[in-house]
GUTORLUM-536685 format. One record per residue: x, y, z of N, C-alpha, C in turn. Coordinates in steps of 0.1 Angstrom, whole numbers, plus 5000, padded with zeros to 4 digits. Atoms other than C-alpha are relative to their C-alpha. Layout:
<recs>
XYZXYZXYZ ...
</recs>
This chain:
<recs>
500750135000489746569076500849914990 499350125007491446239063499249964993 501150095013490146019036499949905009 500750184997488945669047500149894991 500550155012489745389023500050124987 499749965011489545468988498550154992 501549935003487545748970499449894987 501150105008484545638950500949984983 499749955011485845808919501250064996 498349985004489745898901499650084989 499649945016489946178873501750035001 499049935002493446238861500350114993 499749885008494046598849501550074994 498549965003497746588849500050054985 499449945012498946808816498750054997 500949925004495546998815500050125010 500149884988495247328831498850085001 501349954993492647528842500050144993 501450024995489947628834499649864995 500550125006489647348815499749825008 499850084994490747098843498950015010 501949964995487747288865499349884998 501050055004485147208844500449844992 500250125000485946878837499749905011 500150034991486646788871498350045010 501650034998482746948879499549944991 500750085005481446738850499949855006 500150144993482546418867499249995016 500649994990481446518902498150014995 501249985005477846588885499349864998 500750175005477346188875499949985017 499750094985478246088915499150045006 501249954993475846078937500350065018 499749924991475746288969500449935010 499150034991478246248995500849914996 498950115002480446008973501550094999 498949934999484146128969500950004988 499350005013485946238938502050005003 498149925000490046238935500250064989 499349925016491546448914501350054997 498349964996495246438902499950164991 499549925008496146738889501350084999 498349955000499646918876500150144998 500149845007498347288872500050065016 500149984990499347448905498650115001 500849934999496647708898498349905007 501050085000493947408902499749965018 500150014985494647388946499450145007 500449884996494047808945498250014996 501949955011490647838921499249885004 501250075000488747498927499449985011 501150004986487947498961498950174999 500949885006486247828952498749984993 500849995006484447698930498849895006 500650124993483247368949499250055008 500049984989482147588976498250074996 501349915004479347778952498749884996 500850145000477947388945499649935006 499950094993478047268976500549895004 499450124995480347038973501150045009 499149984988483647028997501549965001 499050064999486846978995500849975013 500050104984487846759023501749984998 498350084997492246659016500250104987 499249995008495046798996501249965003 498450085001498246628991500750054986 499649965009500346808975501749984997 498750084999503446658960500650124986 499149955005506446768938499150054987 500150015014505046668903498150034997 501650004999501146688911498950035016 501250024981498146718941499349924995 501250034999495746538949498850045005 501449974991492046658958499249954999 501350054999489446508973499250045003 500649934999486546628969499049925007 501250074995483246538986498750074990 501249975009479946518962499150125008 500949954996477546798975498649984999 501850055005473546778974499750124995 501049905005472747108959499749984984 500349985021473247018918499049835002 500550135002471046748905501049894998 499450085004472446388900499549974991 500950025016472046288865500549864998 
</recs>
């Protein structure tokens, strides 16, 4: 599935790696409300293997990867199972 226009929401994680890039990247999905669309750059190739894993236990969804030399991109889609705060 393609994106459409722009996502709702941009975190940059470039120069942080994971786990840490993770749970940042679920703290921001957590504020959005369900079915909005997070991007997320990030430069830790481990972050394209482990997060859809983890999106998957939240219900949210990772919908695109673009995955370029120096970084990816993922979009994720908000799920409905965590609260919106």
């Amino acid at each position: 599935m393609e994106i459409k226009g722009e996502a709702d929401k941009v975190i940059d994680l470039r120069g942080m790696s994971c786990p840490w890039a993770i749970l940042k990247a679920k703290s921001q999905l957590i504020t959005m409300g369900p079915g909005e669309v997070l991007e997320v750059l990030s430069g830790d190739p481990m972050m394209i293997k482990d997060f859809p894993k983890v999106l998957g236990k939240r219900g949210h969804q990772l919908i695109q990867t673009i995955d370029r030399p120096e970084y990816a991109r993922l979009y994720v889609r908000r799920g409905h199972n965590e609260e919106h705060k």
